[in-house]
N, CA and C atoms as a LAMMPS dump frame, in Angstrom:
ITEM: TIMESTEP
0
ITEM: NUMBER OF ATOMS
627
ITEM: BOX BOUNDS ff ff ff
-5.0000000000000000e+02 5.0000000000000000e+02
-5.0000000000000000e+02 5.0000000000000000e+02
-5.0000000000000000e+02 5.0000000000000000e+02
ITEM: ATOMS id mol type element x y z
1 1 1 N 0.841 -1.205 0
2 1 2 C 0 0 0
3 1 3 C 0.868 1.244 0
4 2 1 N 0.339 2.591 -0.807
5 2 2 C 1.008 3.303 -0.999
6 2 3 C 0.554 4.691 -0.167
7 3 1 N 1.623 5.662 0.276
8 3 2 C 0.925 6.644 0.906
9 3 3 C -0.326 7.003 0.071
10 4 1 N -2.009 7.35 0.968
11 4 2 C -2.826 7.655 0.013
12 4 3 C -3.358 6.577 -0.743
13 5 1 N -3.256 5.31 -0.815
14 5 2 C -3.788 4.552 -1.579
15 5 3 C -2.972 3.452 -1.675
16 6 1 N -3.545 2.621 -2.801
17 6 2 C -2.699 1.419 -2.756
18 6 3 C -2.56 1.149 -4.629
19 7 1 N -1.376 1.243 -4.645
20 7 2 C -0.723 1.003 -5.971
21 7 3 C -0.431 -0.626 -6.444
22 8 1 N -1.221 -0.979 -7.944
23 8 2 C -0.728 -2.351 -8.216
24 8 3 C -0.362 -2.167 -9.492
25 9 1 N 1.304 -2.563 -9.241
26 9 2 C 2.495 -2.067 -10.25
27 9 3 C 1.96 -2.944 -11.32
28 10 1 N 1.687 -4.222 -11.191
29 10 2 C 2.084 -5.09 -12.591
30 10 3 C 0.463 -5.952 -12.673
31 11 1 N -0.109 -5.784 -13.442
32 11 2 C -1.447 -7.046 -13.355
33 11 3 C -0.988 -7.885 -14.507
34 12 1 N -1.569 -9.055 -14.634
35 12 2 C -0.86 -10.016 -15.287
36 12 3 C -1.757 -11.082 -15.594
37 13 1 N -2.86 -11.391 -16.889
38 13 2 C -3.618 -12.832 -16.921
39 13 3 C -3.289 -13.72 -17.917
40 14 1 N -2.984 -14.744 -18.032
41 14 2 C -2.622 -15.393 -19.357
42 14 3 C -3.446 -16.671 -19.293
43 15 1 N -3.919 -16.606 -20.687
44 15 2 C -5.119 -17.521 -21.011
45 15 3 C -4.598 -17.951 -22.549
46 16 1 N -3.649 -19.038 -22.525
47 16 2 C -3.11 -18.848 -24.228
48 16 3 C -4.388 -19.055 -25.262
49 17 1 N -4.467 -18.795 -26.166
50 17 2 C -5.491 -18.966 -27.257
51 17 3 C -6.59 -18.439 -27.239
52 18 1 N -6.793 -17.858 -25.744
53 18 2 C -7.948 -16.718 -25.866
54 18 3 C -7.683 -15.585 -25.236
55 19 1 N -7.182 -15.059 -23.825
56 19 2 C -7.127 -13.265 -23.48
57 19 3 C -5.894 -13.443 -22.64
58 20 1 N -4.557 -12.287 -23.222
59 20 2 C -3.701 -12.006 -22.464
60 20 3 C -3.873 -10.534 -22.019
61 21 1 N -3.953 -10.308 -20.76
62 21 2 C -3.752 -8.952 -19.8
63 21 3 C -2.902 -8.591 -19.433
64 22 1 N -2.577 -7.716 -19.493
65 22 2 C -1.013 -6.674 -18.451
66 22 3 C -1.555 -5.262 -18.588
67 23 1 N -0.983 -4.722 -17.566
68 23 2 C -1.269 -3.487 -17.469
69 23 3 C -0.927 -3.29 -15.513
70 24 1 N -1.921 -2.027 -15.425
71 24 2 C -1.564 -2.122 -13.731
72 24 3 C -2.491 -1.184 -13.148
73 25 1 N -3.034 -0.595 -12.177
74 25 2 C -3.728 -0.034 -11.365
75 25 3 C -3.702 0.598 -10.131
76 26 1 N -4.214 1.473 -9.792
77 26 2 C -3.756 2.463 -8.749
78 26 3 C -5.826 2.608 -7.691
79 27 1 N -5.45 2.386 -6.337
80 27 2 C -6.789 2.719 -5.803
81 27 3 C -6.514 3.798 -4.586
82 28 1 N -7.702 4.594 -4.431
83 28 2 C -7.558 5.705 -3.277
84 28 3 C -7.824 4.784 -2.108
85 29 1 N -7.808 5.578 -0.763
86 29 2 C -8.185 4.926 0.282
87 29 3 C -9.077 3.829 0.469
88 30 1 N -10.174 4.554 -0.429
89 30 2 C -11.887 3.689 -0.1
90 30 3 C -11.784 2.79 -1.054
91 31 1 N -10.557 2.254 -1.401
92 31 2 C -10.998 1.642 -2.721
93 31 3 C -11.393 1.72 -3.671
94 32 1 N -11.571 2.735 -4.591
95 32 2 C -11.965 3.446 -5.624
96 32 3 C -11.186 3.661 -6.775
97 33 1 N -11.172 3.068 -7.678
98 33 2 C -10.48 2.998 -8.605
99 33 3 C -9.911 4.488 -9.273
100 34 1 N -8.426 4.938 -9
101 34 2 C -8.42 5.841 -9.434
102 34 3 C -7.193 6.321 -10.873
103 35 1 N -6.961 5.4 -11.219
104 35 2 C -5.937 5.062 -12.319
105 35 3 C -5.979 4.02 -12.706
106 36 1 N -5.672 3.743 -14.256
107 36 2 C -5.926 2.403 -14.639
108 36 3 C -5.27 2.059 -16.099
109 37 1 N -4.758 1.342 -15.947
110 37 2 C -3.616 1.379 -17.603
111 37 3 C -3.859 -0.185 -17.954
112 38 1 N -4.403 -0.913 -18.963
113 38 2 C -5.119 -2.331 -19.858
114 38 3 C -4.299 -2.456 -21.176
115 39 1 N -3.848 -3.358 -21.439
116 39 2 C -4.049 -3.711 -22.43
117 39 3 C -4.575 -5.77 -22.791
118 40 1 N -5.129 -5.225 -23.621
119 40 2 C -5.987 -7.221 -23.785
120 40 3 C -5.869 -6.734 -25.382
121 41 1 N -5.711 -8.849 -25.249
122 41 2 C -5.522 -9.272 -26.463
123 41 3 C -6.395 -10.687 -26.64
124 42 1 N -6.733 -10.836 -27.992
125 42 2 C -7.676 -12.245 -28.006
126 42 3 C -7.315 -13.238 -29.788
127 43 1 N -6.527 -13.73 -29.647
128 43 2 C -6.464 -14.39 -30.874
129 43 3 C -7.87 -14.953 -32.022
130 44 1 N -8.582 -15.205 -30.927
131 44 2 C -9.913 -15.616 -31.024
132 44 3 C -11.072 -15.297 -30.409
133 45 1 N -12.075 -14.647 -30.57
134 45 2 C -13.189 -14.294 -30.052
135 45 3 C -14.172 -15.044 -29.777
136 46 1 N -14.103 -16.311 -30.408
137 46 2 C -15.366 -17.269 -30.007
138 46 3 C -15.173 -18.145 -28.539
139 47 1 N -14.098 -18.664 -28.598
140 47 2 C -13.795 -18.97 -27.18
141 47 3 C -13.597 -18.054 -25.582
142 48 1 N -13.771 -16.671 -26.151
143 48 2 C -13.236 -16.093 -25.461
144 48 3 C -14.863 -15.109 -25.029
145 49 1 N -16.016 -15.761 -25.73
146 49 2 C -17.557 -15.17 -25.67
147 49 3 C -17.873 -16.209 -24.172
148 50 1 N -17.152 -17.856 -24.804
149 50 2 C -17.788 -19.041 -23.267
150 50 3 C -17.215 -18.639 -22.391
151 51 1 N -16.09 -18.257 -22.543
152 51 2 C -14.65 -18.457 -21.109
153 51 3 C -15.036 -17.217 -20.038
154 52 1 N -15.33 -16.03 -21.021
155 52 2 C -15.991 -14.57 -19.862
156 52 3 C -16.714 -13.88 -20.531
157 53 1 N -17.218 -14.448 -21.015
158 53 2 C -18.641 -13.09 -22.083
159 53 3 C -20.084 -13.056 -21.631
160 54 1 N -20.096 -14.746 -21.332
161 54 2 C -21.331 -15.291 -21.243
162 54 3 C -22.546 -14.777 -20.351
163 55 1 N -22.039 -14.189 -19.086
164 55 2 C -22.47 -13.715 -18.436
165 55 3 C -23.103 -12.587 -18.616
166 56 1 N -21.792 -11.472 -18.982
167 56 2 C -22.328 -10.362 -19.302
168 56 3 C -23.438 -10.178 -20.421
169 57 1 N -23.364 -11.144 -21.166
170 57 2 C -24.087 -10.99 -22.696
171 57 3 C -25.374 -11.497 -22.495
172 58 1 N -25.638 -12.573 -21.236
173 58 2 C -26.599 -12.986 -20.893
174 58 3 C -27.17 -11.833 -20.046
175 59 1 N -27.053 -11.031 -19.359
176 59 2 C -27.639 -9.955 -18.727
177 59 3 C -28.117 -8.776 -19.508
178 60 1 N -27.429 -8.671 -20.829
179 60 2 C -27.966 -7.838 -21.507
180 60 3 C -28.929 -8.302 -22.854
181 61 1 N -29.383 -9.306 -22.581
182 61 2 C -29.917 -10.308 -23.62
183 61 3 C -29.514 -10.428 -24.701
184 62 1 N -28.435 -10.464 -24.519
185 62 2 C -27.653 -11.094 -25.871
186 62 3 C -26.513 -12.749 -25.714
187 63 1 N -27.311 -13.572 -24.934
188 63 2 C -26.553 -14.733 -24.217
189 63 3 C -26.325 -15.866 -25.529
190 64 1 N -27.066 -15.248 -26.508
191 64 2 C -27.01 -16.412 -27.853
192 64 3 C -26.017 -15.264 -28.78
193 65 1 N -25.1 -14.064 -28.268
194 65 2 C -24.762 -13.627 -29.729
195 65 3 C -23.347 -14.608 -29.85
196 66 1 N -23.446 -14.615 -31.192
197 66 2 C -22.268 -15.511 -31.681
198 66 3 C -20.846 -14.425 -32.357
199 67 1 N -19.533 -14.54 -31.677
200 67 2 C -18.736 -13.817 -32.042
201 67 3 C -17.355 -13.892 -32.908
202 68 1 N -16.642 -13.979 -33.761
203 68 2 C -15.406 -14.631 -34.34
204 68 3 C -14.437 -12.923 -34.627
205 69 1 N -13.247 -14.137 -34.815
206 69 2 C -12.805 -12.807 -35.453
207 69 3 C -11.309 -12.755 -34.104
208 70 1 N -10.203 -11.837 -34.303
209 70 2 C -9.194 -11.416 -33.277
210 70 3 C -9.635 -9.733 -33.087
211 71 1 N -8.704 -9.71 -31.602
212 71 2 C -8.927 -8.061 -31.337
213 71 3 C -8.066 -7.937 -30.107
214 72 1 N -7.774 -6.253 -30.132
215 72 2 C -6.881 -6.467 -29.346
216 72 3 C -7.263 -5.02 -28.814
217 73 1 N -6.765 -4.643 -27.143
218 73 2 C -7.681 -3.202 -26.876
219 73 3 C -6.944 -2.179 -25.574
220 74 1 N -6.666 -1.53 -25.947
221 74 2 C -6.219 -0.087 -24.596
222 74 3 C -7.363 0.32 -23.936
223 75 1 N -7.191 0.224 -22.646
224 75 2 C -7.899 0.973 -22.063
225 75 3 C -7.02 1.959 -20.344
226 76 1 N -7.152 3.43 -21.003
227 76 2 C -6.706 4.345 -19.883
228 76 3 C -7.774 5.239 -18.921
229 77 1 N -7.637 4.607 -17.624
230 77 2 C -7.913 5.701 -17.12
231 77 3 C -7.338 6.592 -15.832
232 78 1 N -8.364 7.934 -15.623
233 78 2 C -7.145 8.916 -14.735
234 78 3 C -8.369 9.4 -13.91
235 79 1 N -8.322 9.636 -12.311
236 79 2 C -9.269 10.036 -11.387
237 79 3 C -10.24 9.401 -11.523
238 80 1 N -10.504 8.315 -12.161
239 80 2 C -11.983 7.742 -12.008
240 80 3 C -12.272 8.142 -13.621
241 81 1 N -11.813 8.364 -14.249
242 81 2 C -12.652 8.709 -15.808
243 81 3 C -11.894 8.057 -16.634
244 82 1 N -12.567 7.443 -17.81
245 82 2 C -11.727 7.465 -19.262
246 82 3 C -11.159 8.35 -19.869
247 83 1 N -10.013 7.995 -19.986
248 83 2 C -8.929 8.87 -20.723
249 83 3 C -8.276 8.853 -22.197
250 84 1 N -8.202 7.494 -22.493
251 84 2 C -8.125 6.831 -23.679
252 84 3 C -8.539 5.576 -23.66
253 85 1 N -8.906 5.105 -24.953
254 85 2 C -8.786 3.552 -25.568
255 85 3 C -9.01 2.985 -26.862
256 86 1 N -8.836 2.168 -27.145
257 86 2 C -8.464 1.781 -28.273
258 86 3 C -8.811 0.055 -28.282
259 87 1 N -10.068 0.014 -29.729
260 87 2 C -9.869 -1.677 -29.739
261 87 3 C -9.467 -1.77 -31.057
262 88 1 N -9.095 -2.634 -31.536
263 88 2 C -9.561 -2.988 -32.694
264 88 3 C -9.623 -4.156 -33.26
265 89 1 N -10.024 -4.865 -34.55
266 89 2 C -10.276 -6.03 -34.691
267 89 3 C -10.204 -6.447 -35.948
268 90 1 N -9.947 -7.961 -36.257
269 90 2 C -9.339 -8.137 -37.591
270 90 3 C -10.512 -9.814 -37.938
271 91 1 N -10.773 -9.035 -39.116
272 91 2 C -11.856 -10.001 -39.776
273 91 3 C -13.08 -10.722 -38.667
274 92 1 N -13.585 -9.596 -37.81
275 92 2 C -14.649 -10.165 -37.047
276 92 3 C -16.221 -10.427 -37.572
277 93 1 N -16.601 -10.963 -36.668
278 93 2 C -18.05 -10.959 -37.57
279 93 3 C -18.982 -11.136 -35.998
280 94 1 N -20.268 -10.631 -35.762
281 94 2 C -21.211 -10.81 -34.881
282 94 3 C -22.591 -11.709 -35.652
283 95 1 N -23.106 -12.309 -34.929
284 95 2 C -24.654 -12.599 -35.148
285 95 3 C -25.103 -12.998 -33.942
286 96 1 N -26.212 -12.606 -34.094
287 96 2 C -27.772 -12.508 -33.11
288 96 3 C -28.193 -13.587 -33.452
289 97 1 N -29.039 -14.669 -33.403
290 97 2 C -29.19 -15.715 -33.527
291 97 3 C -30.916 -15.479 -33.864
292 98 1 N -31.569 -14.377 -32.795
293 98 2 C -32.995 -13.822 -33.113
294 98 3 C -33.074 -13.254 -34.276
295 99 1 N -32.131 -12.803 -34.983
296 99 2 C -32.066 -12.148 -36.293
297 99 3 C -32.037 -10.062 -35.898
298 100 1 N -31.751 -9.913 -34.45
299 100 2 C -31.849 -8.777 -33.907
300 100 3 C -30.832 -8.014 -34.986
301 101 1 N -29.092 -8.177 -35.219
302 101 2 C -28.611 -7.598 -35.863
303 101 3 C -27.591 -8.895 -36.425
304 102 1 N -26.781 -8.702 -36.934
305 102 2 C -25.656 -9.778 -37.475
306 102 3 C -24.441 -8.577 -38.652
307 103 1 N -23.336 -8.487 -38.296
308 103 2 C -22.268 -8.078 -38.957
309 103 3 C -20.989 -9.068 -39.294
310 104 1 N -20.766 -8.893 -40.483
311 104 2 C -19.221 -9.874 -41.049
312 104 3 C -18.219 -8.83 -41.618
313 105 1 N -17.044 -9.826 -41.752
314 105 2 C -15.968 -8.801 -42.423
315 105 3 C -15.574 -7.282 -41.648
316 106 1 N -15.777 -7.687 -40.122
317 106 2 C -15.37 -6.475 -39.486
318 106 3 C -13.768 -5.942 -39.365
319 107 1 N -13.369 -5.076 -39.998
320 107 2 C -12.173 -4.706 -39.545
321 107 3 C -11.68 -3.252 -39.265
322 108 1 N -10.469 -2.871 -38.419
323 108 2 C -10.235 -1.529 -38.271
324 108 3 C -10.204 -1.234 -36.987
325 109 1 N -10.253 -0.071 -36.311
326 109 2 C -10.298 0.166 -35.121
327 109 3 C -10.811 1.313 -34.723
328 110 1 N -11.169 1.275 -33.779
329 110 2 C -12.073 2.523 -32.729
330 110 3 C -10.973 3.362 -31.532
331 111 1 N -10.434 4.496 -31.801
332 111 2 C -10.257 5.274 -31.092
333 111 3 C -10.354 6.216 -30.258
334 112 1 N -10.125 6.078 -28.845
335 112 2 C -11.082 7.378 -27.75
336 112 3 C -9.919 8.141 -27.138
337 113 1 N -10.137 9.001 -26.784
338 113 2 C -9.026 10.445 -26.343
339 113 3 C -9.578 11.47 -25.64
340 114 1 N -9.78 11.684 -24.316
341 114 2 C -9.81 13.09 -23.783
342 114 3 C -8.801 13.654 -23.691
343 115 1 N -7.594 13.572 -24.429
344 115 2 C -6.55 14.744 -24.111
345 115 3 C -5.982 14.669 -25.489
346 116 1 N -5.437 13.792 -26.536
347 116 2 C -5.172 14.348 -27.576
348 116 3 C -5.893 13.891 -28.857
349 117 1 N -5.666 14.6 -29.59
350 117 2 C -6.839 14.38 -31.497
351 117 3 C -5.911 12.924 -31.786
352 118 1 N -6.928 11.8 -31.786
353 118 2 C -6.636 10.667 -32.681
354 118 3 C -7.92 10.251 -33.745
355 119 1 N -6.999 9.494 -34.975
356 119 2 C -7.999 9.15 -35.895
357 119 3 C -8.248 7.88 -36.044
358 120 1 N -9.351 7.439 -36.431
359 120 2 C -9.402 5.738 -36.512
360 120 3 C -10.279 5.867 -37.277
361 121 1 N -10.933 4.437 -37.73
362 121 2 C -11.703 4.06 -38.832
363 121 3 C -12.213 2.388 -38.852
364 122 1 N -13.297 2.144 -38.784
365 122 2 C -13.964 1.037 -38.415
366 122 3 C -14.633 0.689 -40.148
367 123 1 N -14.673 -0.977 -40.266
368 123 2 C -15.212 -1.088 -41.331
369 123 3 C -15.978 -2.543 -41.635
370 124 1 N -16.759 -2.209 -42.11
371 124 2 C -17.637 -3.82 -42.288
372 124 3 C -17.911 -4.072 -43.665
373 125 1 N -18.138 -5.633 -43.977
374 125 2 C -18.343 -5.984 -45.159
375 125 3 C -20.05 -6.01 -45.761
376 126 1 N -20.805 -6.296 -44.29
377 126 2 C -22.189 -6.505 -44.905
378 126 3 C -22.929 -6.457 -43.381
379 127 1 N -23.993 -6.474 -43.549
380 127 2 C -24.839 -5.866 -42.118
381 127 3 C -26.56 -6.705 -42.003
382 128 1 N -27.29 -5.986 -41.133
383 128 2 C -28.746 -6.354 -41.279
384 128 3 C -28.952 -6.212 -39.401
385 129 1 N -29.835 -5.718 -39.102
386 129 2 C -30.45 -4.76 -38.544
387 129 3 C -31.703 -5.22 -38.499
388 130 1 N -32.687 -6.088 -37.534
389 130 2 C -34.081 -6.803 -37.687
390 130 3 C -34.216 -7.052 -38.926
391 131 1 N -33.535 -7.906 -40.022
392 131 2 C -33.695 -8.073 -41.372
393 131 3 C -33.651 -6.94 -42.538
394 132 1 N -33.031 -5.955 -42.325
395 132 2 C -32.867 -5.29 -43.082
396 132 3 C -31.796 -4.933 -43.553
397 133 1 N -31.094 -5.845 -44.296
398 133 2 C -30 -6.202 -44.63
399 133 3 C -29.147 -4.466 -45.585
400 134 1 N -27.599 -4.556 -45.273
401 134 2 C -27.155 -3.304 -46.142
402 134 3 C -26.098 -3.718 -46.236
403 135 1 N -25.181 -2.88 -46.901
404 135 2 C -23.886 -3.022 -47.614
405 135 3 C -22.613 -2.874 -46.951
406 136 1 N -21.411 -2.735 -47.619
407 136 2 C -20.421 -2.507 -46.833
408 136 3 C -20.317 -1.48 -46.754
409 137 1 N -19.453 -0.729 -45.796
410 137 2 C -19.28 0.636 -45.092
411 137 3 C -17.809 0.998 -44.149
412 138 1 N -17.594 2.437 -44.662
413 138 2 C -16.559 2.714 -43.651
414 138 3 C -16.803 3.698 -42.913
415 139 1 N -16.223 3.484 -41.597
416 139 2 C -16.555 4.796 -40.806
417 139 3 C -15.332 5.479 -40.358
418 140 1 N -14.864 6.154 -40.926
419 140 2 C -13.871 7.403 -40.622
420 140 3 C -14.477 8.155 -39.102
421 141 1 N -13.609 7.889 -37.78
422 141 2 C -13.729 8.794 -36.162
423 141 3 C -12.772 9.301 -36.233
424 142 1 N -13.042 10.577 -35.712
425 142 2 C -12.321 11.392 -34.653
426 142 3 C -12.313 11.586 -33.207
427 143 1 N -11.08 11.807 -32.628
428 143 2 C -11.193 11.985 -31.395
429 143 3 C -10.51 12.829 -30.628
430 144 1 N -10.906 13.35 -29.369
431 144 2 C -9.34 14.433 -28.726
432 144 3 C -10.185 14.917 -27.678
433 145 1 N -11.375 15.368 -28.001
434 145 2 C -11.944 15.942 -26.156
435 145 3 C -13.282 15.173 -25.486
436 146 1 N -12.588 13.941 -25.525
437 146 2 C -13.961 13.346 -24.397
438 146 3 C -15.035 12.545 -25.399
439 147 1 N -15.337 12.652 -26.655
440 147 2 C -16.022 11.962 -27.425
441 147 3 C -15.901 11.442 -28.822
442 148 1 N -16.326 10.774 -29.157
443 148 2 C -16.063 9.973 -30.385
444 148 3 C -17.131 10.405 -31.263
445 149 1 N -16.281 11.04 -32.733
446 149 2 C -17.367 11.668 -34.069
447 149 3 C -16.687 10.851 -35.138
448 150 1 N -17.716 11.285 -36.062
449 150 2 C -17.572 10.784 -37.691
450 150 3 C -16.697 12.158 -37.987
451 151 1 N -15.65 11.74 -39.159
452 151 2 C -14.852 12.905 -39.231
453 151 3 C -15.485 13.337 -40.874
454 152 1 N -16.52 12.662 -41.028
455 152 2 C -17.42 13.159 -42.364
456 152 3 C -18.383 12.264 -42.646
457 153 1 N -19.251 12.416 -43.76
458 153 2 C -20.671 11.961 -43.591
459 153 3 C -20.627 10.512 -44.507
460 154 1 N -20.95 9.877 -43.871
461 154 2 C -21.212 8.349 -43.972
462 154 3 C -22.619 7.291 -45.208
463 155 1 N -22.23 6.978 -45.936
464 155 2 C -23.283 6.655 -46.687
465 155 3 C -23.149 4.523 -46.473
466 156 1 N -24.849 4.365 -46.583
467 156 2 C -24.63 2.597 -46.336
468 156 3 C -25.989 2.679 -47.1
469 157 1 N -25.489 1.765 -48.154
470 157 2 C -26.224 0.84 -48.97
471 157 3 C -27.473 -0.198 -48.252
472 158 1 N -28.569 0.425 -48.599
473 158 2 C -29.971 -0.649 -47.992
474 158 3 C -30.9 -0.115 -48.931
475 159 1 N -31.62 -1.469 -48.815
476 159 2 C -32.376 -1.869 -49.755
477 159 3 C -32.46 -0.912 -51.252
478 160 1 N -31.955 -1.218 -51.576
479 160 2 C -31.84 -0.292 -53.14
480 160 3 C -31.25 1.091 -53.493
481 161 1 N -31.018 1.728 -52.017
482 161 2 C -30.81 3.216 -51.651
483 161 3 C -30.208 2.853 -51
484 162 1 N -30.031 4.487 -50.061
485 162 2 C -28.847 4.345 -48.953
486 162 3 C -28.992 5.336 -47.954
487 163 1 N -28.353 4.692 -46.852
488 163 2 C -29.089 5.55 -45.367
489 163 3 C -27.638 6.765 -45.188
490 164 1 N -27.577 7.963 -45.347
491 164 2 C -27.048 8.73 -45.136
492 164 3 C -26.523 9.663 -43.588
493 165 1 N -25.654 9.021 -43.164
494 165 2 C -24.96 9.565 -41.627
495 165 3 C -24.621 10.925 -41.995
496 166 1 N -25.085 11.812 -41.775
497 166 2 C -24.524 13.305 -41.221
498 166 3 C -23.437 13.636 -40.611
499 167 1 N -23.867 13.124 -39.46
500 167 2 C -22.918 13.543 -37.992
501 167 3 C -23.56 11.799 -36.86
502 168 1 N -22.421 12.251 -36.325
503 168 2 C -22.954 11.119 -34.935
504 168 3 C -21.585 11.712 -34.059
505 169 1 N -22.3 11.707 -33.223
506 169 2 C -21.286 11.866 -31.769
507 169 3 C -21.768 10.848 -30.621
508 170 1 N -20.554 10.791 -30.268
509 170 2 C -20.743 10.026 -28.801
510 170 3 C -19.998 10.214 -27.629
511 171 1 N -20.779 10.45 -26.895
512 171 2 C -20.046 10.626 -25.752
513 171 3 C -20.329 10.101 -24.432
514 172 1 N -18.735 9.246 -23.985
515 172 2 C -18.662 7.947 -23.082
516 172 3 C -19.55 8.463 -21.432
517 173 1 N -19.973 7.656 -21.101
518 173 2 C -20.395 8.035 -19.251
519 173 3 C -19.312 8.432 -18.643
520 174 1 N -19.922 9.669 -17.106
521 174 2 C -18.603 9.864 -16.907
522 174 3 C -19.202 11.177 -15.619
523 175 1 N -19.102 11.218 -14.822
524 175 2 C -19.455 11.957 -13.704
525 175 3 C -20.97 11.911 -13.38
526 176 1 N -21.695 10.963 -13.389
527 176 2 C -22.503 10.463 -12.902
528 176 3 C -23.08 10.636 -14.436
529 177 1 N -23.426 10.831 -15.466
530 177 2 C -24.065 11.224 -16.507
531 177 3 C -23.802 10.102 -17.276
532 178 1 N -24.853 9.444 -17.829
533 178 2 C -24.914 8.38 -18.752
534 178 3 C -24.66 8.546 -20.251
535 179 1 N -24.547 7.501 -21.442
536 179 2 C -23.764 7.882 -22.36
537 179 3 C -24.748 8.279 -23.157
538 180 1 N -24.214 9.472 -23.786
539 180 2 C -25.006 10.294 -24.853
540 180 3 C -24.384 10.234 -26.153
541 181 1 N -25.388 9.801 -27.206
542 181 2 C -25.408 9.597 -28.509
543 181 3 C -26.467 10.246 -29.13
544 182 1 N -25.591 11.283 -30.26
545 182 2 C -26.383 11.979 -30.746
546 182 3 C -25.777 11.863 -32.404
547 183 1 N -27.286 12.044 -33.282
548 183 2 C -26.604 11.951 -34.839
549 183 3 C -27.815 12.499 -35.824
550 184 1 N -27.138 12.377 -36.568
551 184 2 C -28.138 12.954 -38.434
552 184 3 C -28.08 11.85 -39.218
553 185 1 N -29.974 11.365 -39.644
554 185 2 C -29.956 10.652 -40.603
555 185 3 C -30.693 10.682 -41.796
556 186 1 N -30.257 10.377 -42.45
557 186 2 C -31.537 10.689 -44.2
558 186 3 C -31.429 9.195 -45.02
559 187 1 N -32.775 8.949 -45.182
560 187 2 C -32.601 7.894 -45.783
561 187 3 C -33.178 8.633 -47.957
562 188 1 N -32.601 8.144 -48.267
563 188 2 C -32.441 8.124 -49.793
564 188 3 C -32.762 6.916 -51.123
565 189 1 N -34.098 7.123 -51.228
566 189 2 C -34.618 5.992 -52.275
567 189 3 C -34.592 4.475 -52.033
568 190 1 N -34.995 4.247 -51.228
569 190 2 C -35.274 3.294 -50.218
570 190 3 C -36.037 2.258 -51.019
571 191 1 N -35.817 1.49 -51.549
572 191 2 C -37.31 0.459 -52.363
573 191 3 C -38.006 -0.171 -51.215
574 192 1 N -39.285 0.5 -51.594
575 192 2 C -40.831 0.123 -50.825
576 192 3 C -40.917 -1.673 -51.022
577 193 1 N -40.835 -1.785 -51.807
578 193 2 C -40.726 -2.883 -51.854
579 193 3 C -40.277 -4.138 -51.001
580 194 1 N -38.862 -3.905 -51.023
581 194 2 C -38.047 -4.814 -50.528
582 194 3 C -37.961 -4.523 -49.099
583 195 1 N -38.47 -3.199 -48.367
584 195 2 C -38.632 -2.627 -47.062
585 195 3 C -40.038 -3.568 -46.66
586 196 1 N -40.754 -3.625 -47.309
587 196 2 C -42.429 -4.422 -46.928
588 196 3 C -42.094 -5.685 -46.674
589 197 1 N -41.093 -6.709 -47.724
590 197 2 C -41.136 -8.117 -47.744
591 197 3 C -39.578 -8.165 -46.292
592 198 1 N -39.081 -6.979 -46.039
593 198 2 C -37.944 -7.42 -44.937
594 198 3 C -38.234 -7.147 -43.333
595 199 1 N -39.777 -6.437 -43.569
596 199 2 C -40.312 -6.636 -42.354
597 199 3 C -42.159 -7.21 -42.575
598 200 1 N -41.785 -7.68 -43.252
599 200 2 C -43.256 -8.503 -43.348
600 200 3 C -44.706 -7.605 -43.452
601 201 1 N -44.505 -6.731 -44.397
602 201 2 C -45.422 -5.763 -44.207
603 201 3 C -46.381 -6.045 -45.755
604 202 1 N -48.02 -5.401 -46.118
605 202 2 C -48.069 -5.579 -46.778
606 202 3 C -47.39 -5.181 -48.635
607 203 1 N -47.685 -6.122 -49.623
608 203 2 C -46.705 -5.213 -50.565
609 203 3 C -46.994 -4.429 -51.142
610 204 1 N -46.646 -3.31 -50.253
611 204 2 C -46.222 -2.07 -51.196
612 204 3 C -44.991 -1.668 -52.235
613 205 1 N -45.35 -0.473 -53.281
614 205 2 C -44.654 -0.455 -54.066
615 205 3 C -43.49 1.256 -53.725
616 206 1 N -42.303 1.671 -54.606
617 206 2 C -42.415 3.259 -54.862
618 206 3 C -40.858 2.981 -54.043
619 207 1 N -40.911 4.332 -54.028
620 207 2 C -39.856 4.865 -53.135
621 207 3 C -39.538 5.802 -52.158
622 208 1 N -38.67 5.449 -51.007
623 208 2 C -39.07 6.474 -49.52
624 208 3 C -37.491 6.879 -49.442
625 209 1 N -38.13 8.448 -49.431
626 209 2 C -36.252 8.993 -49.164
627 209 3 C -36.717 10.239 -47.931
């Protein structure tokens, strides 16, 4: 224990073939987490959904999502807040098993920063969203004071047209305030059609922008 708190120089988990940890941690008196330096790694994501996912994913009703793919991730923090982090991931793919959402061909990475401008860029091969299947897409972020933006406007291929991102911001929880996500969307020639038969509606015809 350190004057003021208690300092843990080295953390250390090794799990070969699914999550290696190091990093280290710092707590105030009461125990309160007040510094925090991560890094994890996962060769594989599917083993690594049974071994410690299961739980969490089951509490948020997602105990059937199915995950593949490697990734690897920073996480900083300072006084109790996020400071930075960083995942990213190489050829992942998600599915919902309810048909809630399902993504393949995930690659790229997600960057967060309250103290300096970083850029990242996330990217998928193909999507679907309660059956409403869309195209591939890249998302160009920015980052540097506390939240994560599109560093320009985003276009994704669905059903015949395409759903047009504006803006999106996000910004992580963080002094008692929960996470706020805010954005611009336009959808653009949309076939009526193929929107009726992907949510079971009757068939209609035309186009919705």
């Amino acid at each position: 224990r350190a004057p003021g708190g208690w300092q843990l120089p080295e953390l250390r988990w090794s799990d070969p073939g699914i999550l290696q940890v190091e990093g280290s941690a710092a707590l105030d008196p009461d125990a309160s987490l007040t510094a925090l330096d991560l890094r994890l790694q996962s060769p594989d994501l599917k083993p690594l959904r049974d071994a410690y996912l299961s739980g969490w994913l089951g509490m948020a009703g997602l105990g059937e999502l199915q995950l593949e793919g490697a990734m690897e991730a920073t996480v900083q923090m300072r006084e109790g807040a996020l400071a930075d982090a960083m995942f990213r991931v190489r050829e992942g793919s998600l599915l919902e098993p309810d048909g809630r959402f399902a993504f393949s061909g995930l690659d790229g990475n997600l960057e967060f920063s309250a103290t300096r401008p970083v850029n990242s860029e996330l990217r998928w091969r193909k999507g679907a969203v309660h059956g409403l299947a869309f195209g591939a897409a890249r998302l160009p972020f920015e980052s540097g004071d506390g939240s994560l933006r599109l560093r320009e406007a985003v276009e994704v291929p669905i059903l015949g047209g395409r759903a047009r991102f504006d803006h999106l911001r996000i910004q992580p929880p963080g002094a008692g305030v929960g996470i706020d996500v805010r954005f611009g969307l336009a959808l653009e020639r949309l076939d009526v059609a193929k929107l009726s038969a992907a949510l079971d509606w009757p068939a209609f015809t035309g186009e919705l922008s």
